[in-house]
TIRO-371020 format. One record per residue (C-alpha): residue number from 0; x, y, z. Coordinates in nm, 2 decimals. Layout:
! TIRO-371020
PT  num      px      py      pz
PT  NUM       X       Y       Z
...
***
This chain:
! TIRO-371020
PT  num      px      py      pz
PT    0    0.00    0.00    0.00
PT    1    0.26    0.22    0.10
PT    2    0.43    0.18   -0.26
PT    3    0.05    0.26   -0.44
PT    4    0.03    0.62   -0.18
PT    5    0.46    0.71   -0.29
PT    6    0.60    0.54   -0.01
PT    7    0.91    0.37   -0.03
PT    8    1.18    0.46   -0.27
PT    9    1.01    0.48   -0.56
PT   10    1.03    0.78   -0.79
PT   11    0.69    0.79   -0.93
PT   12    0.43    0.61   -0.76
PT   13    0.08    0.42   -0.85
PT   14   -0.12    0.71   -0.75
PT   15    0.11    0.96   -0.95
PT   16    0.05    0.74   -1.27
PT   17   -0.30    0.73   -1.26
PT   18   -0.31    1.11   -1.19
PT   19   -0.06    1.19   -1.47
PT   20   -0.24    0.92   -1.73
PT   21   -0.55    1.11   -1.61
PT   22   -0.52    1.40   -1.76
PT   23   -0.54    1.22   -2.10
PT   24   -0.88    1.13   -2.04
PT   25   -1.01    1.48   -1.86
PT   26   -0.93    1.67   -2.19
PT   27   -0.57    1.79   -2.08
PT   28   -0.67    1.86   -1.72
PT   29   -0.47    1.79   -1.41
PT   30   -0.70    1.69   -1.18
PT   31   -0.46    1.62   -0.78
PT   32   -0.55    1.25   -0.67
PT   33   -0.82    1.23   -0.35
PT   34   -0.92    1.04   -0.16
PT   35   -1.23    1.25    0.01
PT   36   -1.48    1.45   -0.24
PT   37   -1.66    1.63    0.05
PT   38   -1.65    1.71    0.38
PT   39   -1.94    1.84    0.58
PT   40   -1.92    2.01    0.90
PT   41   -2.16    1.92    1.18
PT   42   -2.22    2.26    1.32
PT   43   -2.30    2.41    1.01
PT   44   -2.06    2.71    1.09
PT   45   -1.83    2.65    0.79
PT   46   -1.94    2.56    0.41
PT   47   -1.87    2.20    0.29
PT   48   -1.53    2.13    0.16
PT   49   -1.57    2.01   -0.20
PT   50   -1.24    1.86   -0.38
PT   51   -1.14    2.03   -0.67
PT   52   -1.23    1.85   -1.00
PT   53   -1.22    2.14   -1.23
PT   54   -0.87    2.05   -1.29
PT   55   -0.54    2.25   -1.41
PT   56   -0.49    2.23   -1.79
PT   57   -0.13    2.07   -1.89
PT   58   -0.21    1.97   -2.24
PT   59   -0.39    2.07   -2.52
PT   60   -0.73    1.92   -2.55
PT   61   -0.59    1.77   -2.91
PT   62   -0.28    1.66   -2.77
PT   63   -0.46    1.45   -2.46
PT   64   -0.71    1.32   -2.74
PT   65   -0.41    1.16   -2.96
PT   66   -0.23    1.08   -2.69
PT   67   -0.51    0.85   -2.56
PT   68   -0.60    0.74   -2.95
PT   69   -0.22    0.56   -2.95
PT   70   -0.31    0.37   -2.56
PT   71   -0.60    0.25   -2.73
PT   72   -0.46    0.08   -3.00
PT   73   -0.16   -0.03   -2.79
PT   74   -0.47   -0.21   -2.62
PT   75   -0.72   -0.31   -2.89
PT   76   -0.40   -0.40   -3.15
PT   77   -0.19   -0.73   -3.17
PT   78    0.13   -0.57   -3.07
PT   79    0.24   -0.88   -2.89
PT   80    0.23   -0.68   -2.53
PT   81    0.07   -0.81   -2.22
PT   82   -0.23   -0.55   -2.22
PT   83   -0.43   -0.82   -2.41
PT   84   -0.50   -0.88   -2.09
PT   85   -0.68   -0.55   -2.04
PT   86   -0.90   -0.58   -2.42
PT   87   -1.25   -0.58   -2.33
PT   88   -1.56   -0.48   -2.58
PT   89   -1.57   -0.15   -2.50
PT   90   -1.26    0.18   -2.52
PT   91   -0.96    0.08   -2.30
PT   92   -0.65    0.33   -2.29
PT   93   -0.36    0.11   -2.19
PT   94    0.06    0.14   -2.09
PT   95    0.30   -0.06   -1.96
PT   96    0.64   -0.05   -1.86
PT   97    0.93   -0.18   -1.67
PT   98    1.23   -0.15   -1.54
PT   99    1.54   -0.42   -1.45
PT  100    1.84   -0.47   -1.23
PT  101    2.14   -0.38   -1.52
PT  102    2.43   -0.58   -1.36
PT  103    2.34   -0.45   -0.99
PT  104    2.17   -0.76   -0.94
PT  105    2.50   -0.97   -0.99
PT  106    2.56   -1.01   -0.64
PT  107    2.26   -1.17   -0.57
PT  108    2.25   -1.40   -0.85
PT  109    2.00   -1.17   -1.05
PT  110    2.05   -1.23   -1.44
PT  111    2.20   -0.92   -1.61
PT  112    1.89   -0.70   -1.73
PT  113    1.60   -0.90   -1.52
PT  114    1.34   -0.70   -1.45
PT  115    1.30   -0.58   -1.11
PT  116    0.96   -0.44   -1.15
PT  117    0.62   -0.40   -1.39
PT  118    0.35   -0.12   -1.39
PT  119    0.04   -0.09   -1.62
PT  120   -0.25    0.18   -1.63
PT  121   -0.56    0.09   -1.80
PT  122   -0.82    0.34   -1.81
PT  123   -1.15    0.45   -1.95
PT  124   -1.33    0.74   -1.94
PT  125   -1.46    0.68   -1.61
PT  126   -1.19    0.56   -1.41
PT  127   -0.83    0.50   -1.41
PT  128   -0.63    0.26   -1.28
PT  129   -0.22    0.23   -1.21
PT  130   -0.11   -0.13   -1.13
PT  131    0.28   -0.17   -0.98
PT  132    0.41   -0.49   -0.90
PT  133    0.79   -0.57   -0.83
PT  134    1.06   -0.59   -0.56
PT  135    1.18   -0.31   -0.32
PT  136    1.58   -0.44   -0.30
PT  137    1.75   -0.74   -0.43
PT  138    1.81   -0.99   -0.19
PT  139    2.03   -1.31   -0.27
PT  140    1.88   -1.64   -0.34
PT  141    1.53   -1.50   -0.27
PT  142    1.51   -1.51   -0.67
PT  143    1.41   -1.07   -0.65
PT  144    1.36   -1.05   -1.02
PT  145    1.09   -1.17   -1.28
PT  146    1.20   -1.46   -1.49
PT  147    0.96   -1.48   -1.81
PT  148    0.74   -1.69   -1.63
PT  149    0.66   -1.44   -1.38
PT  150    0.67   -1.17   -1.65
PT  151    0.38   -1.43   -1.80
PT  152    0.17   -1.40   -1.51
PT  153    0.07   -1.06   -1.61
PT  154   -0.03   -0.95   -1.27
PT  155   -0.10   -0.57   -1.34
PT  156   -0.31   -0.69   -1.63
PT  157   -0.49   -0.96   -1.46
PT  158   -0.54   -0.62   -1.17
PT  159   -0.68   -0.41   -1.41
PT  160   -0.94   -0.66   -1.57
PT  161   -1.05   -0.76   -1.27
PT  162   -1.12   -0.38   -1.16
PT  163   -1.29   -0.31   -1.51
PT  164   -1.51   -0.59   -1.49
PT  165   -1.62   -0.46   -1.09
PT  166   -1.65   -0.10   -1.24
PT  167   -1.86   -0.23   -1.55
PT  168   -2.11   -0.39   -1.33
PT  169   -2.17   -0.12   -1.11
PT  170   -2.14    0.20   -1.30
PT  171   -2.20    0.04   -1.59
PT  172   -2.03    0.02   -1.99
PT  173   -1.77    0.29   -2.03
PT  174   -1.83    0.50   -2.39
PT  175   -1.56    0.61   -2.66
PT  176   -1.35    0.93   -2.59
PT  177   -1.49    1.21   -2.79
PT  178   -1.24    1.39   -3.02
PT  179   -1.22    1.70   -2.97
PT  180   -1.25    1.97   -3.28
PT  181   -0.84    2.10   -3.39
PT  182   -0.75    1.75   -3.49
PT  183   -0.74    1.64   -3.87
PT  184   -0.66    1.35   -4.07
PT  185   -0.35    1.37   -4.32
PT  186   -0.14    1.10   -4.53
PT  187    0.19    1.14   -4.55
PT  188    0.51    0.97   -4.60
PT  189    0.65    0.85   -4.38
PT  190    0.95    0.97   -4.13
PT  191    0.97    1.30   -4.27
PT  192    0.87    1.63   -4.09
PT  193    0.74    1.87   -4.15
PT  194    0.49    1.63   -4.32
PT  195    0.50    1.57   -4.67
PT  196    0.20    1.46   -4.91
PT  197    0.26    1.16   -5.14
PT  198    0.24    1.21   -5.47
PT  199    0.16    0.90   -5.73
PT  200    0.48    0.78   -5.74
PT  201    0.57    0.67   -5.39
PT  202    0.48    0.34   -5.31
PT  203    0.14    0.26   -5.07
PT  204    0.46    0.10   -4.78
PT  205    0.62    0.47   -4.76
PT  206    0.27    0.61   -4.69
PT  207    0.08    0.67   -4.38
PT  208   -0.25    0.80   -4.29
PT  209   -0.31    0.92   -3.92
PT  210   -0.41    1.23   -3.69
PT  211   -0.24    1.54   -3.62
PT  212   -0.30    1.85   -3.48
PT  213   -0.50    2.07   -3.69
PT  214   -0.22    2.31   -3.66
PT  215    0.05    2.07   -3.79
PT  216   -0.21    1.94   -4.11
PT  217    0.01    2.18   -4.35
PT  218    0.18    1.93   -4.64
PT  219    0.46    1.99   -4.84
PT  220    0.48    1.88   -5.12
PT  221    0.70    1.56   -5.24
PT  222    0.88    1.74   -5.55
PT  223    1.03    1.99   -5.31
PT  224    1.24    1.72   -5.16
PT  225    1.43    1.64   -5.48
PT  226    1.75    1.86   -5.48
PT  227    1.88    2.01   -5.81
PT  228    2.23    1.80   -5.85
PT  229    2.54    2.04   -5.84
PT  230    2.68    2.19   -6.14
PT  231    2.86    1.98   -6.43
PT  232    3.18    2.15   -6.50
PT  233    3.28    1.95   -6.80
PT  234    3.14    1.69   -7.06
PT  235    3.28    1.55   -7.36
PT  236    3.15    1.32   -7.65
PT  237    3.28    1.17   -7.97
PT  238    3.26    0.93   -8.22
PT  239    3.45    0.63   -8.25
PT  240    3.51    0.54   -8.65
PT  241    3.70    0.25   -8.59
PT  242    3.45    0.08   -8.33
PT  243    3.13    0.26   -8.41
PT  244    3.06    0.38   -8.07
PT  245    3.02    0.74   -7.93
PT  246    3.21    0.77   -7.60
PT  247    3.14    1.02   -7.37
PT  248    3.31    1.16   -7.05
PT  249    3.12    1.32   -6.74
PT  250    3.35    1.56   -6.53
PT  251    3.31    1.32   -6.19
PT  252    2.99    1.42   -5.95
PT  253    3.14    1.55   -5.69
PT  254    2.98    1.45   -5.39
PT  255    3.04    1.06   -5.45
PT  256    2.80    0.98   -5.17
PT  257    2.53    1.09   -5.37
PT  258    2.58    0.78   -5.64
PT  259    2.48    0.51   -5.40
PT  260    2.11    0.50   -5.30
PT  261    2.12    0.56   -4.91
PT  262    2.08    0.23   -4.70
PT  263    1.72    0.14   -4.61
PT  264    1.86   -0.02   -4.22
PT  265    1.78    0.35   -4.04
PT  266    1.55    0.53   -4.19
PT  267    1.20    0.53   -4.27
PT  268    1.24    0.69   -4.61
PT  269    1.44    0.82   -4.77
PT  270    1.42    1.04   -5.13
PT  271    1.70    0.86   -5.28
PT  272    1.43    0.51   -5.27
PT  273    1.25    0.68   -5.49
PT  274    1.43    0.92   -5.74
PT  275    1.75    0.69   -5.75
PT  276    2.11    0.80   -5.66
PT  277    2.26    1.06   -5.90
PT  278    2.36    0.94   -6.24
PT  279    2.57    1.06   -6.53
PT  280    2.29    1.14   -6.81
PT  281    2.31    1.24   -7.21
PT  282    2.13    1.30   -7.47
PT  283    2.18    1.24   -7.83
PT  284    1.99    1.49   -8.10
PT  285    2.01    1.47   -8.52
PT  286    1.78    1.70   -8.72
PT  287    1.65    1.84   -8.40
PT  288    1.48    1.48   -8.27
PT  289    1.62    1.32   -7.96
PT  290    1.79    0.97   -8.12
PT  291    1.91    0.85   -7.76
PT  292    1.94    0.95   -7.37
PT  293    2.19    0.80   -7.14
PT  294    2.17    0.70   -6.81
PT  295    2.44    0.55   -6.67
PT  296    2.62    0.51   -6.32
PT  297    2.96    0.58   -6.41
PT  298    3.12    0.91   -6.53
PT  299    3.27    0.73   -6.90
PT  300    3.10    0.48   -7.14
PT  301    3.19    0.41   -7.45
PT  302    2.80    0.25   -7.64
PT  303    2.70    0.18   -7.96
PT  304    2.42    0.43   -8.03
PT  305    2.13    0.28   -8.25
PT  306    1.92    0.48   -8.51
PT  307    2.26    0.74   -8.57
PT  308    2.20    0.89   -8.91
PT  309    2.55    0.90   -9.09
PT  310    2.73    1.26   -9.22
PT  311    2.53    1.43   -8.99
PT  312    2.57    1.69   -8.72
PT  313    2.51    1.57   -8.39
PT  314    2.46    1.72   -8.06
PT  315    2.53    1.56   -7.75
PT  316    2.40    1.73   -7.38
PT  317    2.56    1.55   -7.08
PT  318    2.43    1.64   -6.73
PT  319    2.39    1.48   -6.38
PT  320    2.03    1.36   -6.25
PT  321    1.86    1.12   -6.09
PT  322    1.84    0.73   -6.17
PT  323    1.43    0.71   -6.17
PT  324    1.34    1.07   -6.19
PT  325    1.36    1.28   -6.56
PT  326    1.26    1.60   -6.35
PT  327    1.54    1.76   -6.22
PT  328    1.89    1.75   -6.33
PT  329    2.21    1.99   -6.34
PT  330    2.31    2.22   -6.61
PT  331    2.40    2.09   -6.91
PT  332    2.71    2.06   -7.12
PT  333    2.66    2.03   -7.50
PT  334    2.92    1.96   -7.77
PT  335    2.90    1.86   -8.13
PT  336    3.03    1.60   -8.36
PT  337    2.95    1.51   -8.73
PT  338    2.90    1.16   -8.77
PT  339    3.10    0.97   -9.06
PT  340    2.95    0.86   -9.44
PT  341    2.83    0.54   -9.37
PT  342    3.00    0.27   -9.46
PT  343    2.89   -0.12   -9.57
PT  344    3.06   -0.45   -9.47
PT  345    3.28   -0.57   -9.82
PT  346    3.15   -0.88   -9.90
PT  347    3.34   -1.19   -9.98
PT  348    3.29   -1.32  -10.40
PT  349    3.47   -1.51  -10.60
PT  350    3.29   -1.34  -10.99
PT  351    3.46   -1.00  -11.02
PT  352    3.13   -0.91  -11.18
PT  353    2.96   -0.95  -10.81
PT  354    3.19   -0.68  -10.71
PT  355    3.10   -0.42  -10.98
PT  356    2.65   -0.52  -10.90
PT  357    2.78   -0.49  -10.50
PT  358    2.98   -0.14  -10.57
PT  359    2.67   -0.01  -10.79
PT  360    2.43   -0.04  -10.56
PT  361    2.62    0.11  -10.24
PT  362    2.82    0.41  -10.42
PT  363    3.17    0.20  -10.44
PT  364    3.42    0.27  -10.68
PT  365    3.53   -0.09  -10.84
PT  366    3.86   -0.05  -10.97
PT  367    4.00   -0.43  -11.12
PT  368    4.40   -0.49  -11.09
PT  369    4.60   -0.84  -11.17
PT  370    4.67   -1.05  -10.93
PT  371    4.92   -1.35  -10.86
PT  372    4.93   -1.61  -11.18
PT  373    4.77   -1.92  -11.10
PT  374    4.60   -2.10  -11.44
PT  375    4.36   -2.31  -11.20
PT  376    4.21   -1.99  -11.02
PT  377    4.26   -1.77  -11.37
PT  378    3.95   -1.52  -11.34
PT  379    3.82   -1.56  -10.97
PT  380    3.87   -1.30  -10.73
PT  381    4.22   -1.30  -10.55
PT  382    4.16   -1.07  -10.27
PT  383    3.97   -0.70  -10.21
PT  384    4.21   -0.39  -10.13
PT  385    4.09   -0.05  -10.01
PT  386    4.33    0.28  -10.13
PT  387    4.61    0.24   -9.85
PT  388    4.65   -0.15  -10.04
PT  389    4.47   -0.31   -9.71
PT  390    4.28   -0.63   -9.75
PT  391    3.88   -0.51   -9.66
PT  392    3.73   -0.84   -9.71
PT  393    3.46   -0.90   -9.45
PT  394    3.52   -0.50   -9.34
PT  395    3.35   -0.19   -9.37
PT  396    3.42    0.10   -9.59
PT  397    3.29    0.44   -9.63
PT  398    3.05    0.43   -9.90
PT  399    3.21    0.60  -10.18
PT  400    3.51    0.52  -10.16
PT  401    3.69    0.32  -10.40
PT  402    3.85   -0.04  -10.39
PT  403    4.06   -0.23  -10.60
PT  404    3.96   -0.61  -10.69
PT  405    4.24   -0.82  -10.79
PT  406    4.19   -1.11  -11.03
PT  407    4.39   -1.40  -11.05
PT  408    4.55   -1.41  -11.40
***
């Protein structure tokens, strides 16, 4: 009893609990524990005594509401906690807690971390009650601590139903705690604030919906959060003739923490799961149409670019942005190449007349030279030689060009 009234050593006691969990359910009011409502005085020379009930206001009227609003789910949801023991068909506002030994309890053959003690409040919005149950000091070999079987027990909670039930049948079923006006409902992603609204694009598990003060109901909006990347200093591109590829070069972003999407282990979001870590970014325009865009996570590459119109002035933007998001990106760096006259793979005949139909009908030059003197080959084609006397058999040359076919004789 002494431990339920603040005796003992105890910080907080039973009856400061219920009085500071009370104020939740008096609308932010204070109301100091009694034990006597009114006192009367025989002789009728003073007025009654009446205990205060009006109450000092601590918290908001909003704040007490959602404060209560997260004991009652703590109670009515399967969190796993042992104030299933306090669920009952009508509102219950429930807490727990606990507190152990450390390695204090060593010396008495306590376990490191036991708990030494377990409270609970339950409350409705009639009554409240505070539940502690533990051991004043350690004592060795008088097993002072709860093992999990004790924890098990649930003695506040088996208190506190008990006490409901009583209540219940004499001042009958409790009702739901009315919310007060100054609250609203908002979705948001999560973990960031000031609150942000979602936009399409963020996926239904970074999204919550829940109550806030009325006050605190002002979104941002979800584009805001995407930073412009920092400024490319330098970007190169050109063509490659001898392996057909355009390679570019991306001055290095430099923040190189910003390439890697940031770890999901502690956080709740983050912008990054969504837009992607910066990336190195082109694109590729002929004849004012966009041919090709590059998005690529280091700062060179060297690709083969598809649908490249030969002999043709090309312009080639490189810029930072984001892996998933086409929105925002840095400056941009643009340089110019002309791509080459387009060339066609030299096919491999034996009729020098092939040659001459091939060279017709891709704007090559057939020029026809002897070759080596072999009677059994006298006629076929001996080999293919472009203008520098190289063998282009199964190459490419630049249509109109010329090459030399030499006959065996």
């Amino acid at each position: 009893i002494s431990f339920a009234i603040g005796g003992g050593n105890m910080r907080v006691s039973a009856q400061e609990l219920a009085a500071a969990t009370g104020v939740l359910i008096n609308g932010g009011n204070y109301i100091k524990p009694h034990t006597i409502n009114t006192i009367f005085y025989r002789n009728g020379q003073k007025d009654p005594y009446v205990a205060p009930t009006t109450g000092t206001s601590v918290l908001s009227p909003q704040a007490a509401y959602l404060a209560s609003y997260l004991m009652r789910n703590a109670v009515d949801q399967d969190w796993g906690n042992y104030m299933y023991a306090i669920r009952k068909g009508y509102p219950v506002y429930g807490k727990t807690g606990t507190t152990d030994w450390g390695d204090a309890g060593l010396e008495y053959g306590i376990p490191v971390g036991a708990a030494k003690d377990e409270w609970m409040v339950g409350q409705t919005t009639k009554f409240t009650i505070a539940v502690w149950s533990g051991y004043e000091k350690a004592i060795a070999g008088a097993d002072t601590y709860f093992s999990r079987w004790k924890l098990n027990m649930n003695i506040p909670g088996a208190i506190i139903s008990t006490v409901l039930d009583t209540l219940e049948g004499v001042y009958g079923t409790p009702g739901e705690l009315a919310m007060p006006e100054g609250i609203s409902k908002i979705t948001h992603i999560k973990g960031l604030y000031p609150y942000v609204a979602p936009d399409d694009t963020i996926p239904s598990d970074y999204v919550s919906t829940g109550l806030v003060k009325t006050e605190y109901a002002k979104l941002g909006t979800y584009t805001n959060l995407i930073t412009t990347p920092q400024n490319l200093s330098s970007f190169t591109a050109s063509y490659d003739e001898n392996n057909d590829t355009v390679n570019f070069a991306w001055a290095p972003y430099p923040d190189a923490a910003k390439l890697v999407e940031e770890s999901h282990d502690d956080k709740t979001f983050d912008i990054s799961w969504i837009t992607g870590p910066i990336t190195y970014k082109a694109r590729i325009v002929q004849n004012s149409a966009v041919v090709a865009t590059i998005n690529y996570t280091a700062d060179q590459l060297s690709k083969v670019i598809d649908g490249l119109q030969p002999d043709t002035d090309t312009q080639v933007c490189g810029y930072y942005g984001y892996e998933k998001n086409d929105t925002v990106a840095s400056n941009e760096v643009c340089v110019t190449f002309r791509t080459p006259v387009a060339k066609v793979a030299v096919p491999s005949y034996s009729d020098p007349r092939q040659y001459v139909e091939w060279g017709n009908a891709n704007g090559i030059t057939i020029n026809r030279a002897v070759g080596d003197t072999i009677a059994s080959m006298s006629g076929r084609v001996q080999d293919v030689r472009d203008s520098n006397g190289n063998s282009v058999i199964g190459k490419k040359v630049k249509k109109g060009s010329t090459v030399t076919v030499y006959i065996y004789f």
